[in-house]
ZATINU-365842 format. One line per 10 residues: number of its first residue (from 1); their letters; for each residue x, y, z of N, C-alpha, C. Coordinates in steps of 0.05 Angstrom, whole numbers. Layout:
% residues N
NUM	a	X,Y,Z,X,Y,Z,X,Y,Z  ...
***
This chain:
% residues 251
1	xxxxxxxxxx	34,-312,-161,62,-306,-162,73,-313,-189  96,-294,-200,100,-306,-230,113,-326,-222  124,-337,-248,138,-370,-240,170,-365,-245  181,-362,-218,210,-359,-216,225,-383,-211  245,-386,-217,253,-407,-202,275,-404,-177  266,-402,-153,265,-401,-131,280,-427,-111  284,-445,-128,296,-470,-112,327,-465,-107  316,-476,-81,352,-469,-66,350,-444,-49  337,-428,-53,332,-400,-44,317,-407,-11  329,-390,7,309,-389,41,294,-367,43
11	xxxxxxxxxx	265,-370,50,263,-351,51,244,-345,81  249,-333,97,239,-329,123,228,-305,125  196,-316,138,170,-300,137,169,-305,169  167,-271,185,162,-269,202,119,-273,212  112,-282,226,83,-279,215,83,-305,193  92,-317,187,78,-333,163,62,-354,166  53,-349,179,35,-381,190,7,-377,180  -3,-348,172,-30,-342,170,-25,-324,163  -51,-316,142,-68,-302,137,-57,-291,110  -29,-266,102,-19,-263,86,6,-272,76
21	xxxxxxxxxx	10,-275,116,46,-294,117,41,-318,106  10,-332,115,7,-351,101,9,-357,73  -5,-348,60,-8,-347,32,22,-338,18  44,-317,27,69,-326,17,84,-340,14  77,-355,55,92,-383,54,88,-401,36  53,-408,18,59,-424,1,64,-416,-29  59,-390,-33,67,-381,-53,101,-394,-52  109,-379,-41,144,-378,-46,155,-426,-44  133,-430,-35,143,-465,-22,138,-477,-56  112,-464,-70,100,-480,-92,123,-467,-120
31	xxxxxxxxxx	146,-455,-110,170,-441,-135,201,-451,-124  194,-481,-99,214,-491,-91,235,-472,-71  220,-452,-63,239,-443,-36,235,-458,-13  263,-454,8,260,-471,36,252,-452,51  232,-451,62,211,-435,76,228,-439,118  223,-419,133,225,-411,156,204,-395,159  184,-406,178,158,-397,191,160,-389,215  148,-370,217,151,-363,239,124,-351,257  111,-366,281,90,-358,290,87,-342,320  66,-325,333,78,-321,362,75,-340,385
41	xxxxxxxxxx	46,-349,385,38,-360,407,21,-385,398  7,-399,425,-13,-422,421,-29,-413,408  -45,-386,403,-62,-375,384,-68,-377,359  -36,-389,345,-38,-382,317,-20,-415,315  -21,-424,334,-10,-461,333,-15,-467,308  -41,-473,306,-54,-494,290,-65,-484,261  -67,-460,259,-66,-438,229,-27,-450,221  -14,-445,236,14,-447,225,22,-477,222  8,-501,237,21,-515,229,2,-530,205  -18,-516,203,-37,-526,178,-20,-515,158
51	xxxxxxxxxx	-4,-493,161,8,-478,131,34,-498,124  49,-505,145,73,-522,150,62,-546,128  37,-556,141,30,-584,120,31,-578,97  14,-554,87,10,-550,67,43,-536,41  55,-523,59,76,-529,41,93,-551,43  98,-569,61,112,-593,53,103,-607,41  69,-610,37,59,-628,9,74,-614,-13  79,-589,-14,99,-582,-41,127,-601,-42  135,-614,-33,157,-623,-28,182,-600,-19  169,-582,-7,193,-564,3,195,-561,26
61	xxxxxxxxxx	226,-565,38,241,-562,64,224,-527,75  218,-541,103,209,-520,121,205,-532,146  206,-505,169,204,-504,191,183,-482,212  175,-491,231,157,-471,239,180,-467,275  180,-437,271,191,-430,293,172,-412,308  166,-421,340,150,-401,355,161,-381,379  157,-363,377,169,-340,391,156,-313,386  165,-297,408,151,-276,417,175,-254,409  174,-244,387,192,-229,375,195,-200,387  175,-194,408,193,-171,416,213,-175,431
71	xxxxxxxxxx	216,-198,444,239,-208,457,262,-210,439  280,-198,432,297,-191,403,311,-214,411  323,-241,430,344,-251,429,326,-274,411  293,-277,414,269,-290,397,281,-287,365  282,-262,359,287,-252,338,310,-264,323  336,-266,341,358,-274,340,361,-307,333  343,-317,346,347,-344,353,336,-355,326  310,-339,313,293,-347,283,309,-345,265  329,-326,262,351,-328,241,377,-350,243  383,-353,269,402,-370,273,391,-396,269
81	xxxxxxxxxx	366,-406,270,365,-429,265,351,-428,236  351,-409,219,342,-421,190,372,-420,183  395,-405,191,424,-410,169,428,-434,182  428,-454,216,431,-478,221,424,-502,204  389,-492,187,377,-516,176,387,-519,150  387,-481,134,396,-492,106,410,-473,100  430,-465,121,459,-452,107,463,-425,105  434,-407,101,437,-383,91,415,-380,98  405,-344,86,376,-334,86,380,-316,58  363,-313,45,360,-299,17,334,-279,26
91	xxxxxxxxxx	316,-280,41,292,-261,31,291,-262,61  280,-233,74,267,-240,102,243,-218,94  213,-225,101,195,-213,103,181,-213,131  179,-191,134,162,-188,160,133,-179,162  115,-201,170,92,-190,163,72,-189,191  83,-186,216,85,-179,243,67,-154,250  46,-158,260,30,-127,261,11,-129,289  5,-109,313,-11,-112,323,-34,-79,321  -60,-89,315,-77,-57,312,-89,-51,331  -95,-25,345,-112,-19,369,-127,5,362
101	xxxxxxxxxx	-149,4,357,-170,26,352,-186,35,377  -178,57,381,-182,71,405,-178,102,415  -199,122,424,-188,154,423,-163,156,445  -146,176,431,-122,181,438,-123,184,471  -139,197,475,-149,208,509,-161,183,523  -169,161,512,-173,132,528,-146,107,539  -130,118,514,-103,97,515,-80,105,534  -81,73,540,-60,69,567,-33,74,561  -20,72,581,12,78,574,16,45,569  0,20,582,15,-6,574,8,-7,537
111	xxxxxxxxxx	-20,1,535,-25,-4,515,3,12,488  7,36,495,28,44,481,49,32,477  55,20,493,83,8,502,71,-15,476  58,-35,483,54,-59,468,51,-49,441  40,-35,428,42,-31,406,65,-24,395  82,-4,409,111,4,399,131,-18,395  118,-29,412,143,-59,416,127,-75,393  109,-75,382,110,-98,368,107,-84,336  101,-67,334,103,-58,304,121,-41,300  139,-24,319,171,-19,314,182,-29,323
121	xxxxxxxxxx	191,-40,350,213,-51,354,220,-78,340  195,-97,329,211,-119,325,212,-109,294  195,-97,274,209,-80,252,242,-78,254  245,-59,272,277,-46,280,294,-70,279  290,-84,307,308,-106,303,307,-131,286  287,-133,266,282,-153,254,304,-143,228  291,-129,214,312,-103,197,339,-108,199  347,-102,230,379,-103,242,386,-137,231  366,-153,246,381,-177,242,388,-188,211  364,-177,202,377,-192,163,395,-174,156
131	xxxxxxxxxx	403,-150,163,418,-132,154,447,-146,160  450,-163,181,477,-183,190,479,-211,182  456,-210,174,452,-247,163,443,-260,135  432,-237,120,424,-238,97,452,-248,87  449,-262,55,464,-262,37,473,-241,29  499,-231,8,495,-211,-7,475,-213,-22  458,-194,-35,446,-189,-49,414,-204,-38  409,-210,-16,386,-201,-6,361,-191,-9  339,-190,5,325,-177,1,298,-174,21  297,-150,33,274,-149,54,259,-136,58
141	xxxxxxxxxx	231,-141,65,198,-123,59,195,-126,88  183,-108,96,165,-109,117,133,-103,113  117,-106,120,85,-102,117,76,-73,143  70,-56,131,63,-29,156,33,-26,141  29,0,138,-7,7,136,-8,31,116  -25,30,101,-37,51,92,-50,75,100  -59,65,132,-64,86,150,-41,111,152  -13,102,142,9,118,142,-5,153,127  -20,146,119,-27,161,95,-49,184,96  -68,167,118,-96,177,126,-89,204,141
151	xxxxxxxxxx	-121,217,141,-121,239,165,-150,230,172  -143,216,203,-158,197,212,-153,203,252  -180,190,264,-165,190,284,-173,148,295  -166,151,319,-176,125,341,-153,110,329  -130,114,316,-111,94,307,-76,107,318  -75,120,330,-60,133,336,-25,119,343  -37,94,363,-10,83,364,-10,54,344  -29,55,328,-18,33,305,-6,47,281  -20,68,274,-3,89,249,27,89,261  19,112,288,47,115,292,71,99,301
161	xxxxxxxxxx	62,71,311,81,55,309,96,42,291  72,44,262,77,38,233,104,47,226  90,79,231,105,106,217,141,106,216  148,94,244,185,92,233,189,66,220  172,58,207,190,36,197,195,44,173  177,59,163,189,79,133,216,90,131  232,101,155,253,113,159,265,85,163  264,71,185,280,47,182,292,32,146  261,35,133,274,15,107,287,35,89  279,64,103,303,83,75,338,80,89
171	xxxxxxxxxx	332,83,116,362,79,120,378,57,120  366,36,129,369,6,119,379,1,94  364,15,74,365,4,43,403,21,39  403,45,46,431,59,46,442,47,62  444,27,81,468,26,98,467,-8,87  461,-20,75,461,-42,63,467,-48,28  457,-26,25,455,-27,-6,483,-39,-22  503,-30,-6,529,-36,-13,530,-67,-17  518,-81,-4,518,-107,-6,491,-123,-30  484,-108,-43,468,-108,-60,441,-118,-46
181	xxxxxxxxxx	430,-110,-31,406,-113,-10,393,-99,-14  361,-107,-18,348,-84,-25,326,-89,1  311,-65,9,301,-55,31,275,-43,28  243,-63,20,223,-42,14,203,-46,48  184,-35,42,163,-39,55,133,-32,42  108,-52,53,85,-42,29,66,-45,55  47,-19,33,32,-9,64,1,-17,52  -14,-48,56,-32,-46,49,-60,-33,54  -70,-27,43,-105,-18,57,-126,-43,79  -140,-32,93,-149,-58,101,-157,-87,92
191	xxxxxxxxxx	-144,-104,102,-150,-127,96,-168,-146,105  -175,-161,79,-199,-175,90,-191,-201,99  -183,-195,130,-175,-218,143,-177,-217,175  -173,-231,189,-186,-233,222,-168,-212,233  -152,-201,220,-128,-190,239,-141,-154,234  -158,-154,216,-174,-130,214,-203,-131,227  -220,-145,228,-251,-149,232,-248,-138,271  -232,-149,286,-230,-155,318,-238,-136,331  -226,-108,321,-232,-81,326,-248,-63,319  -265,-82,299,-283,-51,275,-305,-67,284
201	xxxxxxxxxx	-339,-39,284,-350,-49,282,-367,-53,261  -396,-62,252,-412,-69,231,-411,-38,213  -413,-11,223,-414,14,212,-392,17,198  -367,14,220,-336,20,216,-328,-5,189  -337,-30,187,-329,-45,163,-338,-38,135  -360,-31,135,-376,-9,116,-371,2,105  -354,36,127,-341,48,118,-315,41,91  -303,31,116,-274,18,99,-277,3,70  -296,-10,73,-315,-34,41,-313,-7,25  -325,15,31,-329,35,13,-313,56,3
211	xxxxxxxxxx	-292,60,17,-268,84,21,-255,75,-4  -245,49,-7,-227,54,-36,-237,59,-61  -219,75,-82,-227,85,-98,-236,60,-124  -229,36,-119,-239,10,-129,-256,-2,-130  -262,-1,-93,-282,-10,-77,-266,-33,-68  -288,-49,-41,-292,-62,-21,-250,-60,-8  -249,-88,5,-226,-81,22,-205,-99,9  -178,-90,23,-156,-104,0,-157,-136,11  -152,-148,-15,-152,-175,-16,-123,-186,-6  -119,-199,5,-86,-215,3,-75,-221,-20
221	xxxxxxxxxx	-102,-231,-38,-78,-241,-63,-70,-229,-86  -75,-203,-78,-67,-168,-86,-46,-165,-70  -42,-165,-57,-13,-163,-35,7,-180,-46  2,-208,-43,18,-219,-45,42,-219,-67  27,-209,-89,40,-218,-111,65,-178,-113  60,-170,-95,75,-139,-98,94,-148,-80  98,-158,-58,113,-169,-46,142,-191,-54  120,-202,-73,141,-224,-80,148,-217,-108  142,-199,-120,155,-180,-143,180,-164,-128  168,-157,-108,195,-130,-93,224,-154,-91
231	xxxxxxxxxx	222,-169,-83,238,-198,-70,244,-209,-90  241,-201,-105,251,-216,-140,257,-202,-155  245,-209,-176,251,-174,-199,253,-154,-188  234,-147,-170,222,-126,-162,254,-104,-153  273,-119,-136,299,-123,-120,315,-95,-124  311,-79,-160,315,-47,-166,297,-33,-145  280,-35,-138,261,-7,-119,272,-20,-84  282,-2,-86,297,2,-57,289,30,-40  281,24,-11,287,43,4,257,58,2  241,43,-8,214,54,-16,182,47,3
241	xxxxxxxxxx	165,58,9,141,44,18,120,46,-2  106,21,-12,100,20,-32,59,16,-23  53,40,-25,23,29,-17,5,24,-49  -4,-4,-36,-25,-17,-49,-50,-15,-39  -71,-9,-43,-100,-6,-23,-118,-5,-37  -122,-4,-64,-144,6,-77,-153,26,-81  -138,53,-75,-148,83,-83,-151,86,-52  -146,72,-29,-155,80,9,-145,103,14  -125,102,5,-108,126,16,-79,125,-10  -83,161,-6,-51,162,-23,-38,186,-23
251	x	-10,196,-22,5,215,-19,24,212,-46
***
């Protein structure tokens, strides 16, 4: 991350307990922001509160909040208690994702449902809530897919649950902008992290290693730093989805 100075600034990462949320949370903790974490379940306990340690050895104020964010009053409650601890919120990133690889003609209606609910609806209302709680001049990313992009199949309700959040952050970015809020989203290529491997198998990881026009699979600490450019300088590109992937996919 470049070296901003960030102190005094909140910044609440939905997801941040691991993996890429992780690595923001200490990015953004080691430039003196007050960090709001946020994890879902016992699953991801002990990844989040290892990240918690690790940015309060920075000497920066943080908290880990656990909740099941499709439950939007969850949602509600993560913002209300970071303006409780330190007054305000400056940055909300959401980096919240569930993937299900599977042919369209196998998938359940629950399975639909769960996906919608967790990679649009809490998008939607996560969006809604900084859109009421942010500072002026703000600023909020969400994390969707590069799959947006593909002509692919077995991904059907993770693309397309992706897919409105693009429309969410263009209308978002216009119905906020007035308040000097800016509204991106970045759609990485696969990542080389647990939240990709669960579903693919030894052939299917292969593939993907090989598809970008770079090669192998996107790193986090290629992500990270586009993210926390958008949330900073970056703060002019509004209303945009910004894919990073390595040549995976592009329109």
């Amino acid at each position: 991350m470049a070296q901003k100075d960030l102190k005094g600034k909140v910044v609440l990462i939905a997801g941040g307990g691991k993996n890429l949320g992780g690595l923001l949370s200490r990015d953004f903790a080691a430039q003196g922001a007050k960090l709001a974490i946020h994890y879902n379940s016992e699953h991801s306990k002990a990844d989040s509160e290892k990240t918690l340690a690790e940015v309060q050895a920075t000497g920066a104020e943080a908290f880990l909040f656990q909740g099941d964010l499709t439950k939007v009053e969850n949602i509600t409650r993560f913002f209300d208690e970071a303006i409780t601890r330190f007054g305000g919120i400056d940055i909300a990133i959401n980096t919240v994702g569930m993937v299900l690889k599977k042919p369209f003609v196998d998938t359940t209606e629950a399975e639909y449902d769960a996906m919608f609910s967790i990679n649009s609806k809490v998008a939607y209302f996560f969006i809604r809530e900084a859109g009421k709680k942010l500072r002026d001049h703000g600023k909020i990313c969400t994390i969707v897919t590069s799959l947006l992009a593909a002509y692919t199949g077995l991904y059907s309700t993770y693309a397309g649950a992706k897919a409105p959040v693009e429309h969410f952050t263009r209308m978002a970015s216009k119905e906020f902008g007035g308040r000097g809020i800016s509204v991106t989203a970045v759609a990485p290529g696969p990542m080389d992290t647990p939240f990709f491997y669960g579903q693919e198998s030894p052939e299917a990881v292969a593939y993907h290693q090989s598809a970008s026009a770079l090669g192998g699979l996107t790193d986090i600490r290629d992500i990270a730093p586009l993210v926390e450019f958008l949330v900073t300088d970056g703060w002019w590109i509004t209303g945009q989805t910004i894919f990073a992937n390595g040549g995976y996919t592009t329109r």
